[in-house]
Each structure stands twice: as structure tokens, then as C-alpha cells.
C-alpha positions in Angstrom: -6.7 -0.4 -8.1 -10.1 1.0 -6.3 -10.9 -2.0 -5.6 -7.7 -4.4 -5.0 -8.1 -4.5 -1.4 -9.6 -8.3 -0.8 -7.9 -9.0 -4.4 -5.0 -11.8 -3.5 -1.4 -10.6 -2.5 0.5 -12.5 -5.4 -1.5 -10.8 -7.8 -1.4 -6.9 -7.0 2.0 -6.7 -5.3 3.7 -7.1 -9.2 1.3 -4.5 -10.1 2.7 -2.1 -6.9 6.2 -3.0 -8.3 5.4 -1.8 -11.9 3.9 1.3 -11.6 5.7 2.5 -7.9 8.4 4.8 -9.5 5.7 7.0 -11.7 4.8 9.3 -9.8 1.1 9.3 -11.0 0.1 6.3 -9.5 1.3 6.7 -5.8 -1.4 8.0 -4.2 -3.4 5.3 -5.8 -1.2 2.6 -4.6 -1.3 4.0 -1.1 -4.6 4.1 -1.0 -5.0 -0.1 -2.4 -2.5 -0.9 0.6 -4.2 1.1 2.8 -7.0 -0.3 2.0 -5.5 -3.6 1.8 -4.5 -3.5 5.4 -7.8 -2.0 6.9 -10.3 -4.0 4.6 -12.1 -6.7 6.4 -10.7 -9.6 3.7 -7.9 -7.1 2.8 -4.7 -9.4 1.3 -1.6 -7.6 2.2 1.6 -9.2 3.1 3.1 -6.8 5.8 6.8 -6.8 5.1 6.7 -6.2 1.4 3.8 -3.6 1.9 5.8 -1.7 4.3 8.5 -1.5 1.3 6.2 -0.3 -0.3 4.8 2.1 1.7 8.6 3.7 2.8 9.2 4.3 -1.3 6.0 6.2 -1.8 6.4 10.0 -1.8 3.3 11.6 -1.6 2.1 14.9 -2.3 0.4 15.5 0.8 1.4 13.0 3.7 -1.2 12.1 5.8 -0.8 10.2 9.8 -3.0 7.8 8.2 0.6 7.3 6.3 2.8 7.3 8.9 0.4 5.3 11.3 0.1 2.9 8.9 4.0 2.4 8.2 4.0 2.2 12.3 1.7 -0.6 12.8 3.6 -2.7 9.9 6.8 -1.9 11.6 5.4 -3.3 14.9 4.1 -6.3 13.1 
């Protein structure tokens, strides 16, 4: 996932759905869509990141979470 950023939408997003509820992998995830989102090239499809984004529970929530969340709620 280090490296899923430019990698196409339809491809990771099954990927996101899979491993979302284990806990292990949800900083990981947050970081591709973050990544996704910020990435010059980055393939993210806003609405279905942001459902994403509002199931993660993270250790240690950043703003970089909750500003990202913001501007994917804004559209």
C-alpha cells in the first residue's frame, strides 16, 4: 500500500474494503488515501474515500485526518 497513491481507483478501493475492519492495517490505509488525495497523479474517488476515511479508527488521530475528511466533505 506504500505506494498505491497514482495506482487506479478500481483496483485499490477492493483492497480498502478487505482489510478496513483489522485493525492492523488502518493506519496504512489512511496513509494510501491520504496519499491518494495529495499525490500529484493520486486516483481517489472522493465519496467512497470519505467512507472510508469516517470507518478508520486510529490510534492517534491527526488534523491531517480530520482536514482531510473536511475537504472530501466539501467536495
Amino acid at each position: 500500500m506504500r505506494s498505491s497513491a497514482t495506482a487506479a481507483w478500481h483496483l485499490k478501493a477492493p483492497l480498502y474494503e478487505q482489510l478496513i475492519a483489522d485493525v492492523r492495517w488502518r493506519e496504512r490505509i489512511y496513509a494510501s488515501l491520504h496519499a491518494s488525495y495529495y499525490t500529484l497523479y493520486g486516483q481517489i474517488d472522493k465519496y467512497e474515500a470519505l467512507g472510508y476515511l469516517q470507518q478508520l479508527v486510529l490510534a492517534e488521530p491527526d488534523q491531517a485526518l480530520a482536514d482531510l475528511i473536511s475537504t472530501l466533505q466539501s467536495g
